[in-house]
C-alpha positions in Angstrom: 0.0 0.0 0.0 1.4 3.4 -0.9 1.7 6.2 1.2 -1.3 8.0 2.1 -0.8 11.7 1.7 -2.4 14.4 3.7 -1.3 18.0 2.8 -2.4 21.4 1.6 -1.2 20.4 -1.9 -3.5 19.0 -4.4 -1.5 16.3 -5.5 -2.0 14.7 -2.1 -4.4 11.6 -1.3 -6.2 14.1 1.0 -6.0 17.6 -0.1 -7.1 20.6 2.8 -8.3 23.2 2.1 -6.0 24.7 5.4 -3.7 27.5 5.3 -1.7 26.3 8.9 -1.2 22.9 6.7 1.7 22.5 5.3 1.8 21.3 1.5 2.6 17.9 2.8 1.9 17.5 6.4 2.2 14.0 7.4 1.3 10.5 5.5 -0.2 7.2 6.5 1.5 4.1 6.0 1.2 0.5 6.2 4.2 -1.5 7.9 4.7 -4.9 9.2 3.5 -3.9 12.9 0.7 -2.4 11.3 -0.7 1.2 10.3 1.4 4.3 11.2 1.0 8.6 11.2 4.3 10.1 10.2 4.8 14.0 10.2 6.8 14.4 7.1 8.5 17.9 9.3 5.5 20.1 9.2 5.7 23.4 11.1 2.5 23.2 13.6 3.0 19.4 14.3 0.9 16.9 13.9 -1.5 15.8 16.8 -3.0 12.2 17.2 -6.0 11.9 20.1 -4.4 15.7 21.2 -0.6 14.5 21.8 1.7 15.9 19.1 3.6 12.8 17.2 6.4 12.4 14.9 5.0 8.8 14.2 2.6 7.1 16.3 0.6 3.7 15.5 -2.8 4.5 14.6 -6.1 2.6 15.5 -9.7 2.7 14.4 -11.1 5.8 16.0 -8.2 7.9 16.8 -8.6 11.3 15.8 -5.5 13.2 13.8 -5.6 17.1 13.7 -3.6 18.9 11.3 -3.7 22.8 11.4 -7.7 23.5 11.9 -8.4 20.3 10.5 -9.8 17.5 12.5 -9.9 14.1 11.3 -11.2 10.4 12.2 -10.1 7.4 11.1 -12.0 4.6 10.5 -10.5 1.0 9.4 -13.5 -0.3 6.7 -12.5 -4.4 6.3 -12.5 -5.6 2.6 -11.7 -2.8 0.9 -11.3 -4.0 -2.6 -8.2 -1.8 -3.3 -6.1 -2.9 -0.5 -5.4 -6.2 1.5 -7.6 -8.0 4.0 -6.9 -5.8 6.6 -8.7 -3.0 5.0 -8.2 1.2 4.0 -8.2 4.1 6.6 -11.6 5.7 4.8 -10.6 9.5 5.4 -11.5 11.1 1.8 -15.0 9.7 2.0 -15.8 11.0 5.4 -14.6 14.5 4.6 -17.1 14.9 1.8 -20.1 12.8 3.8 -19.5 15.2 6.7 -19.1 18.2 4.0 -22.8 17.0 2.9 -24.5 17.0 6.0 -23.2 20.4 6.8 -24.5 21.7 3.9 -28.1 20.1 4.4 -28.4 21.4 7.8 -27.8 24.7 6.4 -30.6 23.9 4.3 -32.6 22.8 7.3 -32.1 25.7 9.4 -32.6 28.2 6.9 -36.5 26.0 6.2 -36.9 26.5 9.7 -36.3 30.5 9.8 -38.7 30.6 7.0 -41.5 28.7 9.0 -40.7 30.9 12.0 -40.7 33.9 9.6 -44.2 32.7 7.9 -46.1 31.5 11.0 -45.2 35.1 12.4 -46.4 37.0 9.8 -49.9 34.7 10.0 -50.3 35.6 13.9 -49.4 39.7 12.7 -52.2 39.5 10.1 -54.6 37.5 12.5 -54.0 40.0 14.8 -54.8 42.7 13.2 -57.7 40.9 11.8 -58.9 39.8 14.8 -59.0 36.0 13.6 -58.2 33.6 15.9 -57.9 30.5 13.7 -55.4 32.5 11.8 -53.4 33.2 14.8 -53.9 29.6 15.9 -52.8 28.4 12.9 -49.5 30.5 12.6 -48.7 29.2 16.8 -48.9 26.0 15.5 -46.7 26.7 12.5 -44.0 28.2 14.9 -44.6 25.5 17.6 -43.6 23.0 15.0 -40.8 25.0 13.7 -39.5 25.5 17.1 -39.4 21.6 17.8 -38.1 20.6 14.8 -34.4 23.4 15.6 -34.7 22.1 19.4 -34.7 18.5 18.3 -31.3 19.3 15.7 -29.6 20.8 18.9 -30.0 18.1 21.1 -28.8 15.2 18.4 -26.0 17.7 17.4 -25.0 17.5 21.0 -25.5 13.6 21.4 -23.4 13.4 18.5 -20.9 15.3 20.0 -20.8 14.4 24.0 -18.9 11.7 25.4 -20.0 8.5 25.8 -19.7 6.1 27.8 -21.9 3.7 28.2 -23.2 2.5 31.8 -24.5 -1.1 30.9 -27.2 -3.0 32.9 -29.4 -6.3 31.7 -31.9 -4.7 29.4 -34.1 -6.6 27.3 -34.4 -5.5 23.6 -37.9 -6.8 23.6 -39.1 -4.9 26.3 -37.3 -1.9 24.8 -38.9 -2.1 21.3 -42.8 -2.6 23.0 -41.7 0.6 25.0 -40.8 2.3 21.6 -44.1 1.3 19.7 -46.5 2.2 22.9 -44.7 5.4 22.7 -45.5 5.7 19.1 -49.2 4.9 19.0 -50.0 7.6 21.7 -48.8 10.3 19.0 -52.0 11.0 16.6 -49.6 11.9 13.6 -48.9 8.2 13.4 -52.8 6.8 13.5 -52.6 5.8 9.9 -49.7 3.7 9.9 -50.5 -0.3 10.4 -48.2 -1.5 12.7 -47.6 -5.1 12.8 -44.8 -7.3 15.1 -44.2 -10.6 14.4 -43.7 -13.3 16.7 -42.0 -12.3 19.5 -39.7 -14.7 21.5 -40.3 -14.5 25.3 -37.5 -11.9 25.6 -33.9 -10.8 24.1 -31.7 -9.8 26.7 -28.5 -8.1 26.4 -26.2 -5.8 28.3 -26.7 -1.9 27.6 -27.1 1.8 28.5 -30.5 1.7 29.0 -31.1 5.3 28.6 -29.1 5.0 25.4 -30.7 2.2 23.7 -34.0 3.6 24.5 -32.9 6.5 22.6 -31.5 5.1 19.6 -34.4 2.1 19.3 -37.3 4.7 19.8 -34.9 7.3 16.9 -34.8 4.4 14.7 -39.1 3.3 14.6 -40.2 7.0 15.1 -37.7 7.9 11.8 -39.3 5.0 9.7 -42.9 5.6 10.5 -42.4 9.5 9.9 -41.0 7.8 5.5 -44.0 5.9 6.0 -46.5 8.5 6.5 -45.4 9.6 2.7 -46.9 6.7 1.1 -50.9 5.8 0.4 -50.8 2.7 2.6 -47.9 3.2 5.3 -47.4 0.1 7.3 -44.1 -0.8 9.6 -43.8 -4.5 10.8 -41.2 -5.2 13.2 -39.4 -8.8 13.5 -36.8 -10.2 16.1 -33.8 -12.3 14.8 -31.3 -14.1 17.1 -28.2 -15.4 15.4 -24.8 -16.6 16.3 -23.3 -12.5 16.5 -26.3 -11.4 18.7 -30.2 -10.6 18.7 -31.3 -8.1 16.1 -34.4 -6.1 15.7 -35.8 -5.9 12.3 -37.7 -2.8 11.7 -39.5 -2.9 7.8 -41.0 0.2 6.4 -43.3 1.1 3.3 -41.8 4.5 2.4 -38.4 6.1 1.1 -35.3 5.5 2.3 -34.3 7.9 5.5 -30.9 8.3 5.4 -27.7 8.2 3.3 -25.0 5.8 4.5 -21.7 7.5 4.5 -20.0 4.1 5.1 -21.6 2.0 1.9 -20.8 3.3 -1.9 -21.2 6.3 -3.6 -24.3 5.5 -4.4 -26.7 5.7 -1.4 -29.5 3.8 -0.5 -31.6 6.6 -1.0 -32.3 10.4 -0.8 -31.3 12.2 2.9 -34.7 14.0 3.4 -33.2 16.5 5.9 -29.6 17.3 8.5 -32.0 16.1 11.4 -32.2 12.7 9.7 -28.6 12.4 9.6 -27.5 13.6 12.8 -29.8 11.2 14.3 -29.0 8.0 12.7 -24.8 8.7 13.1 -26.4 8.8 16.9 -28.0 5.9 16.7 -25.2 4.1 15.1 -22.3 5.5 17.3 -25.0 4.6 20.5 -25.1 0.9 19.1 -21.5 0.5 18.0 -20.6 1.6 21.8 -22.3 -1.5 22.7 -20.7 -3.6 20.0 -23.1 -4.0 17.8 -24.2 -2.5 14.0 -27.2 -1.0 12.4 -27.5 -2.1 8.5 -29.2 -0.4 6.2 -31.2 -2.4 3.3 -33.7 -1.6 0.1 -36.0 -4.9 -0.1 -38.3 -3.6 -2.6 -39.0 -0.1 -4.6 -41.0 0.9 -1.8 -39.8 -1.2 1.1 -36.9 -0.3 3.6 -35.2 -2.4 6.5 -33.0 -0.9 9.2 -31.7 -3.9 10.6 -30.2 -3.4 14.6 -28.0 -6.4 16.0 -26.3 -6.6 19.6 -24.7 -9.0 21.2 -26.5 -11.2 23.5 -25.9 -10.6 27.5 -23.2 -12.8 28.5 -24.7 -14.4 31.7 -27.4 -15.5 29.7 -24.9 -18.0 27.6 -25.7 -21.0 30.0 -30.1 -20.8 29.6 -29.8 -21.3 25.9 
């Protein structure tokens, strides 16, 4: 494997657009003992996990910063264009990441406009002394409102700190939880919700907080793609398998997110920032507990977001 460049230059394997980069900064490469960060002599240093290196062994999830520029590295197993032991996936990360900031722009600026038209409805109801005008334009900001306080708090999930504090918790128990939560909101009344059969329980070990979160994320986010169809419907399954228990959640409806870890091409289009933000929560809440959510198209209008963890360890001997 050759070099991997990183460097203000545009000839390198990761060009930055950073003027306290230096034209090449440092370089990844692959040796016997395994991957290493060499700075090539740049000025400002190079800093792995916030310790300045001159060559330092990398791992998956270590952070590099270069200049202003923060990076993570994440090791993505059979890459075609490298051995077994896979690529450190840095240029496709940058541009994912560049996406989503752009859509939330987007987001934002849709919700200053509902703010901004809701207003002007409760000015002209007021004037006109009409009360459904000025109830309408409330409930136009109210909506707005939730939607920006709902970005905030995933943008600061995404960005806290996690560490898990793991009890028994029963991914059964924890998906009912999510779909009695569900049919108590009236914007969901139309979608038919079906679980198949369910085995007496699933238990694992977890934040239960956390997984609540990311379980209740997951079924609210594909009922809200079902609503767009004629006939939404979601039908939730329960798999067990030799990796761990999975929870299979199948949705009539377009896909939610794009994946920034499959291809180029993505499973479908990202409706929205809030969309994104929340499913890298989900997924860095379920990877913490060692597991993986997949993303699948089954049909032209059928979706599967497929959630495995491990199975709890002291429950090993009652199987």
């Amino acid at each position: 494997m050759s070099p991997f460049s990183i460097g203000r230059d545009p000839s390198n394997s990761l060009p930055l657009n950073d003027i306290e980069v230096a034209a090449r900064h440092c370089e990844i490469v692959r040796e016997m003992e395994g991957v290493f960060l060499l700075d090539t002599g740049s000025s400002s240093g190079t800093f792995v996990n916030g310790q300045m290196v001159r060559r330092s062994r990398l791992s998956g999830g270590d952070r590099i910063r270069v200049g202003k520029t923060e990076l993570m590295l994440e090791l993505v197993p059979g890459h075609p264009s490298v051995d077994d032991s896979g690529v450190w996936n840095l240029q496709e990360r940058k541009f994912a990441v560049g996406e989503t900031a752009v859509l939330m722009s987007h987001h934002i600026n849709n919700i200053l406009q509902g703010i901004s038209g809701g207003s002007h409805l409760i000015d002209v109801g007021i004037k006109n002394r009409d009360l459904s005008m000025v109830a309408k334009g409330w409930e136009s900001v109210g909506r707005k409102q939730s939607e920006l306080s709902d970005l905030i708090l995933d943008l600061l999930r995404l960005g806290k700190p996690f560490r898990p504090i793991k009890s028994r918790v029963d991914l059964v128990e924890v998906t009912q939880a999510a779909l009695s939560q569900l049919s108590e909101e009236s914007r969901f009344d139309a979608v038919t919700i079906r679980v198949a059969d369910e085995p007496g329980s699933l238990p694992t070990r977890a934040d239960d907080e956390a997984l609540r979160f990311a379980i209740g994320s997951l079924i609210c986010a594909a009922a809200k793609a079902s609503c767009t169809t004629q006939a939404p419907a979601l039908e939730i399954g329960f798999e067990k398998s030799e990796i761990g228990s999975s929870i299979r959640i199948e949705y009539r409806g377009g896909a939610i997110w794009i994946d920034p870890e499959e291809s180029s091409i993505p499973v479908g289009p990202m409706e929205s920032a809030v969309g994104a933000i929340e499913f890298a929560t989900c997924r860095r809440i379920i990877r913490e507990h060692r597991g993986d959510i997949v993303l699948t198209k089954i049909a032209d209008l059928t979706n599967c977001i497929l959630v495995t963890l491990p199975d709890d360890p002291g429950d090993a001997g009652s199987r």
